[in-house]
C-alpha positions as CSV (number, residue, x, y, z in Angstrom):
1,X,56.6,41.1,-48.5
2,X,54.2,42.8,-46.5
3,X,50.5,43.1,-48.0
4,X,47.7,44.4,-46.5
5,X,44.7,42.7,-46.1
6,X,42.7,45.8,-47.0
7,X,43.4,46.1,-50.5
8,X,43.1,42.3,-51.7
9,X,40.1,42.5,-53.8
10,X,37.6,39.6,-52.3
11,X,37.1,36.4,-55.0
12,X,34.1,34.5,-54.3
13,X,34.5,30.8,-54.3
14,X,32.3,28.3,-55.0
15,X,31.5,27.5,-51.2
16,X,30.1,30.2,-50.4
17,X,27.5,29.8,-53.1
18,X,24.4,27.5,-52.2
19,X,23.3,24.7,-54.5
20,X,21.9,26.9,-57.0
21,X,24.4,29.1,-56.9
22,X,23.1,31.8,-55.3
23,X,25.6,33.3,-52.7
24,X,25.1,32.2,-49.3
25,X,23.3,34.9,-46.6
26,X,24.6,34.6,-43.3
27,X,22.4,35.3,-40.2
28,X,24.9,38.3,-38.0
29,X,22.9,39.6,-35.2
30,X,21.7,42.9,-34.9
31,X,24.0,45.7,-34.5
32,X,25.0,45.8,-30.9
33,X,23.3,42.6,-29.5
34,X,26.8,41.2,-28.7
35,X,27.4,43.8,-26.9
36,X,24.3,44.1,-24.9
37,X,25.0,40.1,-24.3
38,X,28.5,40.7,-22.9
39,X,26.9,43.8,-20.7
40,X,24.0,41.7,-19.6
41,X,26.7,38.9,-18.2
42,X,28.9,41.5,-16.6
43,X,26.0,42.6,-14.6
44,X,24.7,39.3,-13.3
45,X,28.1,38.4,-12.7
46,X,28.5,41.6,-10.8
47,X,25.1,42.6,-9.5
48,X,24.4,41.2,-5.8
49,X,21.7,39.2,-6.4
50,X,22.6,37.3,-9.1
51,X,25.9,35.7,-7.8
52,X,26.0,32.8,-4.9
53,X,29.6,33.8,-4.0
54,X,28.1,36.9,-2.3
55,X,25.8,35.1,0.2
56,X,27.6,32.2,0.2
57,X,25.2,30.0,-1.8
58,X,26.7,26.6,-3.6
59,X,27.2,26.7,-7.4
60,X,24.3,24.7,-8.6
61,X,26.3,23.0,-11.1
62,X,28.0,21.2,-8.5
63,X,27.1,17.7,-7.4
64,X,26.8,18.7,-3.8
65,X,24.3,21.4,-4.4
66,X,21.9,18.8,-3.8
67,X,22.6,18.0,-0.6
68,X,23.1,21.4,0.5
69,X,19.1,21.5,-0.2
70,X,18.7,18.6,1.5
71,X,19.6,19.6,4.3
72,X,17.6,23.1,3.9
73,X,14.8,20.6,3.4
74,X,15.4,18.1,6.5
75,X,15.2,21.4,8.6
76,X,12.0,22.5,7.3
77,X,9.8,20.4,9.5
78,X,11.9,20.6,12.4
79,X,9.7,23.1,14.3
80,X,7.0,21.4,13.3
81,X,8.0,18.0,14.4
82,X,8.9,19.3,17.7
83,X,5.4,21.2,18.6
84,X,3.3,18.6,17.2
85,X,3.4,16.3,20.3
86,X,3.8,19.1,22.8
87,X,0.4,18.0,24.0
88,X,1.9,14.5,24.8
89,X,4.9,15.5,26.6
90,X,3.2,18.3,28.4
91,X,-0.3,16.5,29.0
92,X,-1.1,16.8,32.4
93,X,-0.1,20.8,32.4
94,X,-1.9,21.8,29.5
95,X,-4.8,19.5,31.1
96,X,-4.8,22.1,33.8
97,X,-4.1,25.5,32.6
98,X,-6.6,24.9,30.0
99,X,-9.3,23.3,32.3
100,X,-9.8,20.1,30.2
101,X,-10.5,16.8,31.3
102,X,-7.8,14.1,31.8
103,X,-7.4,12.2,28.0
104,X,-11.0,13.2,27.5
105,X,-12.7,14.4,24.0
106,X,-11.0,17.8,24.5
107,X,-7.9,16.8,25.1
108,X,-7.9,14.5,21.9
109,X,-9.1,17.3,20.0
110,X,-6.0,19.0,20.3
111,X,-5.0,16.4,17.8
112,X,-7.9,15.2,16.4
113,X,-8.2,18.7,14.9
114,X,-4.7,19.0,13.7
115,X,-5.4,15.8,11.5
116,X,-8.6,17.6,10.6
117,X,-6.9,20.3,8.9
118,X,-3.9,18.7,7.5
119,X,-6.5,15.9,5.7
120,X,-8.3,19.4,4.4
121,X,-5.4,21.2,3.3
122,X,-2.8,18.0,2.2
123,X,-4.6,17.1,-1.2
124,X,-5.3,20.8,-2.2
125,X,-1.6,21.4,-1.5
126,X,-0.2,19.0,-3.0
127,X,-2.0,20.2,-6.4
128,X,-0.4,23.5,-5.0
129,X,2.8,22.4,-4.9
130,X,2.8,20.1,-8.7
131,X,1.1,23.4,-10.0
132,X,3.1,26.4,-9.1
133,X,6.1,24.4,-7.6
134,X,8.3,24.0,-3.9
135,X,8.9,27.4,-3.5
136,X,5.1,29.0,-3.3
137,X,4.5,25.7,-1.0
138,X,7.4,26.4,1.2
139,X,6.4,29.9,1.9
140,X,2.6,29.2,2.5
141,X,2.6,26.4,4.7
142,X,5.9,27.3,6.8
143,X,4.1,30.6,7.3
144,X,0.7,28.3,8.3
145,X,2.8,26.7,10.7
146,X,4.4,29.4,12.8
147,X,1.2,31.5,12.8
148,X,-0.9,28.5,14.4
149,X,2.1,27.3,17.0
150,X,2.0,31.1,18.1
151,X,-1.4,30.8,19.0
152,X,-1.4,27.7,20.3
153,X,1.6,29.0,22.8
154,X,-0.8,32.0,23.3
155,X,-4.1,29.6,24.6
156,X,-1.7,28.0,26.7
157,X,-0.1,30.8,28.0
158,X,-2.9,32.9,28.5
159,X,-5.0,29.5,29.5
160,X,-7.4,30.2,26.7
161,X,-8.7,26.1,25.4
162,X,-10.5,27.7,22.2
163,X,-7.6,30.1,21.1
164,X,-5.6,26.8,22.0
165,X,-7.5,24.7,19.5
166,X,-7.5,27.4,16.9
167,X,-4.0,27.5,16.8
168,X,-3.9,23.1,16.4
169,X,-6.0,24.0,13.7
170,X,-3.9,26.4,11.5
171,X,-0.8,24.3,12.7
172,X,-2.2,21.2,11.1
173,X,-3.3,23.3,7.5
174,X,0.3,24.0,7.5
175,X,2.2,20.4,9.4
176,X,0.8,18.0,6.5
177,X,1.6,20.0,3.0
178,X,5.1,21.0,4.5
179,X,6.1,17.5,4.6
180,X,4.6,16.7,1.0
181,X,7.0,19.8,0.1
182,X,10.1,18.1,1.8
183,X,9.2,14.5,-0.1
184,X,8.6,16.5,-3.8
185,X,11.9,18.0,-2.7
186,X,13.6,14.7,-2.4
187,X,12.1,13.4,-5.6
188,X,12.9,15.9,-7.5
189,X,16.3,16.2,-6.6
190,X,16.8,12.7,-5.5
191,X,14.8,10.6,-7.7
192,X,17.2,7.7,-9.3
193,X,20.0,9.2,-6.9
194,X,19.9,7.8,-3.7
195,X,16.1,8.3,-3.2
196,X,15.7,6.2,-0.3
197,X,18.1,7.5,1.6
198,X,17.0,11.2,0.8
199,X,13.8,10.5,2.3
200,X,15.7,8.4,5.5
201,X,17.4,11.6,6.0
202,X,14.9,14.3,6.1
203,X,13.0,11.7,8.6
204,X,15.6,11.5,10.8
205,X,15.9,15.4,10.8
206,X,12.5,15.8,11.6
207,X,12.4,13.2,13.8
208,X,15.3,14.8,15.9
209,X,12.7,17.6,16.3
210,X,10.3,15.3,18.2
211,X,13.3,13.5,20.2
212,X,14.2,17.1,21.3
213,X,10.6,17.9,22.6
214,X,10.5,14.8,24.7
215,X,14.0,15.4,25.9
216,X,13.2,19.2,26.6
217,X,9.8,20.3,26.9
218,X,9.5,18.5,30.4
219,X,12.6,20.0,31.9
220,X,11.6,23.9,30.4
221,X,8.3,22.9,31.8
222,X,9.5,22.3,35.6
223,X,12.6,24.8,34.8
224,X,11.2,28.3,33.8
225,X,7.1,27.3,33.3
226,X,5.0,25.8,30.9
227,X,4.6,29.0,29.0
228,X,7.8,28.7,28.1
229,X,7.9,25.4,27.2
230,X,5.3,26.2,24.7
231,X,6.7,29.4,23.2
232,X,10.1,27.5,22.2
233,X,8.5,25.2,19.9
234,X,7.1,28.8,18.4
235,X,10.7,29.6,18.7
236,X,11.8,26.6,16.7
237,X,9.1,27.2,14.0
238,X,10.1,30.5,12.8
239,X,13.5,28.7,12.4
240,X,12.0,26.5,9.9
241,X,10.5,29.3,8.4
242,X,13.8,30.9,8.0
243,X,15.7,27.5,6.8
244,X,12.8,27.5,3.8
245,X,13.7,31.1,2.6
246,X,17.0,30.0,2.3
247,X,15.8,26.9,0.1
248,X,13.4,29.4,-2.0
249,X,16.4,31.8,-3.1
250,X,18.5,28.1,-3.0
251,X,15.9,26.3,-5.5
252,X,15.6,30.1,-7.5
253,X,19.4,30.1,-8.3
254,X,19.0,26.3,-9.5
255,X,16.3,27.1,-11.7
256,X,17.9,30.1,-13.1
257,X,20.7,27.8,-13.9
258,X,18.8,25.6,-15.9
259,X,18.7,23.2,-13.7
260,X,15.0,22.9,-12.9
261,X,13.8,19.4,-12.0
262,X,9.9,20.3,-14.3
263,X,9.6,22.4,-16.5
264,X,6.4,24.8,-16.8
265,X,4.5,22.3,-19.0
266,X,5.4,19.5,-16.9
267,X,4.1,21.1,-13.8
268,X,0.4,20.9,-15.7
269,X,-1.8,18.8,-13.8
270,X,-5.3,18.5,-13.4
271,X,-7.3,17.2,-10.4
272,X,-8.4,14.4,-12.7
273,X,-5.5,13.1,-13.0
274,X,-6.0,11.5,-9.4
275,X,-8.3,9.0,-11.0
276,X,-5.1,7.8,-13.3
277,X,-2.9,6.6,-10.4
278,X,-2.6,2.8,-10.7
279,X,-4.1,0.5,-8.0
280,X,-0.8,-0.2,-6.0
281,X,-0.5,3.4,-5.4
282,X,-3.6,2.9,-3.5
283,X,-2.5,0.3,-1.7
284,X,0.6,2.1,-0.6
285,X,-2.3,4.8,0.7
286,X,-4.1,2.0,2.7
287,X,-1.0,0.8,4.4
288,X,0.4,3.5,5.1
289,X,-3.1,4.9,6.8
290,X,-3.3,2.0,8.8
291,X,0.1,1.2,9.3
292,X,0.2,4.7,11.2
293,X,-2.6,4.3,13.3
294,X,-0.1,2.4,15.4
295,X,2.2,5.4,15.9
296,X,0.7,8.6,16.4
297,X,-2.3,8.0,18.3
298,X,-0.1,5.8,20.5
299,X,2.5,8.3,21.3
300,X,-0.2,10.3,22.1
301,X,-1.3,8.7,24.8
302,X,2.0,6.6,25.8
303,X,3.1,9.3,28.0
304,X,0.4,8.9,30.2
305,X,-0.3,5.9,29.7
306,X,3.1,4.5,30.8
307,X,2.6,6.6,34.1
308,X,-0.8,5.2,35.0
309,X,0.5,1.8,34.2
310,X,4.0,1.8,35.5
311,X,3.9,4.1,38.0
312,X,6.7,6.8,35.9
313,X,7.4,10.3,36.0
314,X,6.0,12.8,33.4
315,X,9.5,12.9,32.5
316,X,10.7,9.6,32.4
317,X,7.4,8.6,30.5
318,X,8.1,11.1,28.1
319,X,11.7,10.1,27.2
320,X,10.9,6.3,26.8
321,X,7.6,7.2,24.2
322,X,10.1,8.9,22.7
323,X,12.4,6.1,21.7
324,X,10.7,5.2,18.6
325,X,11.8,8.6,17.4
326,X,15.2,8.2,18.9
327,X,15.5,4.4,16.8
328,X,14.4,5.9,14.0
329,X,16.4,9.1,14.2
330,X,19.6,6.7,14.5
331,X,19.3,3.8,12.0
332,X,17.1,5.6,9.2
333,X,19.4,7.4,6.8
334,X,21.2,3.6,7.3
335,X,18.2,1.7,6.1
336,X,17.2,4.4,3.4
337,X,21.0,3.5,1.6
338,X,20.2,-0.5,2.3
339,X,16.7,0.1,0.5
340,X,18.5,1.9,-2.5
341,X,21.0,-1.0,-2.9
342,X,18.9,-4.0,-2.8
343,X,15.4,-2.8,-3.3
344,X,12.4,-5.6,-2.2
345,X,10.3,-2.6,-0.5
346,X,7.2,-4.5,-0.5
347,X,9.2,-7.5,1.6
348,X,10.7,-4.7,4.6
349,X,7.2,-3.3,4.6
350,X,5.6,-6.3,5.0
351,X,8.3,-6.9,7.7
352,X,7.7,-3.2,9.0
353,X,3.9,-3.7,9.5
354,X,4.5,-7.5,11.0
355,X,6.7,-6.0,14.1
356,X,4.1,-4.0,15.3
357,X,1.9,-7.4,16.1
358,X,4.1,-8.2,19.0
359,X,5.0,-4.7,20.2
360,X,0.9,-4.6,21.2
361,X,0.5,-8.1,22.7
362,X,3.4,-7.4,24.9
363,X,1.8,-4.3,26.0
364,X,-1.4,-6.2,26.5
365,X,-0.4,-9.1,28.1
366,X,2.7,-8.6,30.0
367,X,4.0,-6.5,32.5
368,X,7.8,-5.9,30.8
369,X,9.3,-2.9,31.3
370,X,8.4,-0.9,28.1
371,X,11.6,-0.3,26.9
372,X,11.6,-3.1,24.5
373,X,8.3,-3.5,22.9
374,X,9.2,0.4,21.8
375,X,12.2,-0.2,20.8
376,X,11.0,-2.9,18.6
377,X,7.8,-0.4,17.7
378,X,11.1,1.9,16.4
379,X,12.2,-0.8,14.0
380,X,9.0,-1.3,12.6
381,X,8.2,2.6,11.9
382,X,12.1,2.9,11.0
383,X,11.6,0.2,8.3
384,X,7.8,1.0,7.3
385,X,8.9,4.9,6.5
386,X,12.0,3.8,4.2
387,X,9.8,2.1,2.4
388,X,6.5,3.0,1.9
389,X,6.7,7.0,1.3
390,X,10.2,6.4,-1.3
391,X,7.7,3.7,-3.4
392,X,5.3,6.4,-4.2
393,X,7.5,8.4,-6.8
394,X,8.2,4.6,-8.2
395,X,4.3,4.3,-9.0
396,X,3.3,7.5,-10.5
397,X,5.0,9.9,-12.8
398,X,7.3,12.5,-11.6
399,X,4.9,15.8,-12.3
400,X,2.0,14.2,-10.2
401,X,3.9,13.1,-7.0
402,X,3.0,16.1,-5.2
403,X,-0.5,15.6,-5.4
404,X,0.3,11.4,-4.7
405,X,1.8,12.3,-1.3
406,X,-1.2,15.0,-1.0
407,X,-3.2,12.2,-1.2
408,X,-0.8,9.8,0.9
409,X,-1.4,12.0,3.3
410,X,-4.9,12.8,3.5
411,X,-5.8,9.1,3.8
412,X,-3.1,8.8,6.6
413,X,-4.3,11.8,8.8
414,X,-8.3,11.2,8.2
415,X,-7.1,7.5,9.8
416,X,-5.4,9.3,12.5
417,X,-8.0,11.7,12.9
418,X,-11.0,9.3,13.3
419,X,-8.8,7.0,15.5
420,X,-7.5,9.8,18.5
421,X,-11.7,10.2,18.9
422,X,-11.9,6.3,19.3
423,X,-8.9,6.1,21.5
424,X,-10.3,8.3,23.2
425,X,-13.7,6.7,24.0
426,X,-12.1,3.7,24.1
427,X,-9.9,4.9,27.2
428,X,-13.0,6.4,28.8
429,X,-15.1,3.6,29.2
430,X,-12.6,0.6,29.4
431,X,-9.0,1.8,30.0
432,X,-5.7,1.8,28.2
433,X,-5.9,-1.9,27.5
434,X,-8.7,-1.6,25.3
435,X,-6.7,0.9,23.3
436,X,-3.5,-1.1,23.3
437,X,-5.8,-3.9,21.2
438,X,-7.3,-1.5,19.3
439,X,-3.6,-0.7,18.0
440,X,-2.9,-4.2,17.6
441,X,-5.8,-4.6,15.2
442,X,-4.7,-2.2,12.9
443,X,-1.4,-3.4,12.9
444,X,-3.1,-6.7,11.8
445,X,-5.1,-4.9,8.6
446,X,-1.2,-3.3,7.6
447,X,0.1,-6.7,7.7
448,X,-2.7,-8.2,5.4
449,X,-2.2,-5.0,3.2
450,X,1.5,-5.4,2.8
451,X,0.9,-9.4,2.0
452,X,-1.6,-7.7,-1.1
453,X,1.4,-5.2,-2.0
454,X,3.7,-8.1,-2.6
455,X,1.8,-10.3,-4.8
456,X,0.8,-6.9,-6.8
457,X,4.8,-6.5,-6.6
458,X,5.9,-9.7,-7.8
459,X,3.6,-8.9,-11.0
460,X,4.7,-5.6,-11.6
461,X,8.3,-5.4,-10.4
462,X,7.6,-1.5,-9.8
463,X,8.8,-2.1,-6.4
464,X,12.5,-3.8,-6.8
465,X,12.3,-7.7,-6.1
């Protein structure tokens, strides 16, 4: 038999009355809302900004999306990695197109007033980045960056020492806060997920920028001129600056997805909320402040310094300070994944900071061929960085990690700027040796530091082991 449907009189049963027996209502939406629905997909799925397939973006919904901005993120300090010791590797030419004494109070002003800035500019952009998120912090400070290289390639080229030290200025307001953007990256992306070895990564990325200026620099420098030595770190930096537009649209898409690592409410912090990070956070501040003092102002100097002392070319000096870079390019990603799968950071920092102690005294009293007290200088920064910068998202809540590292860093680069003055003086009036114990001292205080970390450690447990 064939019935239709439209003439079978409707019978209301009792479940579609409610408990009263009152028929049920049923909530339909609004006359053509479907359809505006099913437009509204058809154009994003269509429209030429909305799709990855069209610029060849990875679905965020994959599991490799993340390392895709990973490595959008390891290439965000590139450029700045490679500039920032162009003063190093080129020394003795900058020296002389910019008229400055040899390792004098102008010369370590160059960095001194890099560390200035970023100590300035880290804290307040940290806050910038837990506030309004990665993506406004991307674009400021990689913009910060390639505007102050450019002028600092401009004072050299044009042989101009204040345009020079304008531009280490700018560089510096940029150079810290981008690296706090690369570590919230990592956190936020990486945090419970192979953390360590995020942050081993981006290291050895960056740190590939500074192997390439020692490797480089000198032979543009004696190849097509100093200028142009100068202007390819510029070069290099508006690369970064491209690499974080591709992580902006990157990070956009993910969020749009749903997939944002804070929400708006989350991302509410206050200043105040400094005064709430627990005590071993400070610690890890301390350490790492004086743990550093043992690297950057000594590759600094150690170009020179290895030529005065052993008699080296500008170029062979250059490559061997550079090996702490190239050890810690090589083994860091390794020790990041060895740090994730056993844990005890406090113990590898302690042994990080304790390697520096005879990496000095050989300096000081021996005459061995460099080589090995920097290669064993590389282990202890290799192992101090997989530790001490991955503990910081352990010891303070995920929305206020930005501002932690802000403050991580600020501690670190007023160190670093107080001790390139003090190097410095110390050089003028009694040589490289009295430097080489100053360096040794404060790898003593990071030692005694890291001994306090671990006791607070076996307490807390925050740590792993």
């Amino acid at each position: 038999l064939s019935i239709s449907m439209a003439t079978v009189p409707y019978t209301q049963v009792e479940d579609d009355l409610d408990p009263e027996g009152q028929p049920l209502s049923v909530a339909l939406p609004p006359p053509g809302e479907e359809e505006e629905e099913e437009e509204e997909q058809q154009t994003q799925q269509h429209h030429p900004l909305s799709t990855t397939r069209r610029f060849g973006f990875p679905n965020p919904d994959k599991d490799y999306f993340r390392y895709v901005i990973l490595v959008c993120s390891c290439l965000l300090t590139f450029g700045s990695y490679f500039s920032f010791d162009l003063p190093s590797t080129l020394q003795e030419s900058i020296q002389n197109r910019l008229h400055i004494s040899d390792g004098g109070i102008q010369y370590q002003s160059l960095y001194a007033s890099y560390s200035y800035s970023n100590m300035l500019m880290v804290i307040a952009g940290g806050y910038i980045i837990d506030k309004w998120g990665n993506r406004i912090g991307t674009l400021l400070f990689t913009t910060l960056i390639t505007i102050g290289q450019t002028l600092f390639a401009l004072g050299g080229t044009v042989g101009s020492y204040p345009l020079s030290l304008c531009g280490r200025l700018i560089f510096g307001s940029g150079g810290g806060p981008i690296t706090v953007v690369q570590n919230n990256i990592s956190s936020q992306y990486f945090k419970g997920k192979e953390l360590a070895l995020a942050f081993g990564v981006t290291l050895t990325a960056s740190r590939l920028g500074s192997i390439l200026n020692f490797l480089l620099s000198p032979t543009i420098k004696d190849s097509v001129g100093l200028s142009m030595a100068l202007w390819f770190g510029t070069i290099l930096c508006c690369l970064s600056f491209l690499c974080g537009l591709t992580f902006i649209a990157m990070d956009r898409r993910n969020e749009k997805g749903g997939h944002a690592a804070l929400t708006t409410k989350e991302r509410r912090i206050k200043f105040a909320d400094i005064k709430k990070f627990p005590p071993m956070f400070w610690v890890l501040c301390f350490i790492c402040q004086t743990f550093y003092l043992t690297i950057f102002p000594f590759i600094a100097i150690a170009t020179k310094y290895f030529q005065d002392k052993y008699d080296y070319s500008d170029t062979k000096a250059g490559r061997i300070a550079g090996i702490v870079y190239y050890f810690g390019m090589v083994v860091s990603p390794f020790l990041g994944h060895i740090v994730d799968r056993i844990g005890h950071r406090a113990h590898l920092a302690l042994l990080g900071s304790a390697i520096t102690l005879p990496t000095f005294l050989l300096f000081a009293q021996t005459d061995i061929s460099p080589v090995l007290p920097m290669l064993l200088l590389g282990v202890g920064y290799s192992v101090s960085a997989a530790t001490i910068w991955p503990s910081v998202p352990l010891v303070v809540e995920l929305h206020t990690v930005g501002t932690a590292m802000g403050v991580m860093t600020a501690i670190q680069m007023g160190g670093v700027a107080v001790a390139n003055v003090i190097v410095g003086a110390l050089k003028r009036s009694h040589g490289y040796n009295a430097d080489v114990y100053f360096f040794l001292a404060c790898g003593a205080m990071a030692t005694v530091l890291t001994l306090i970390l671990n006791i607070m450690d076996m307490r807390s447990g925050a740590l792993g082991g």
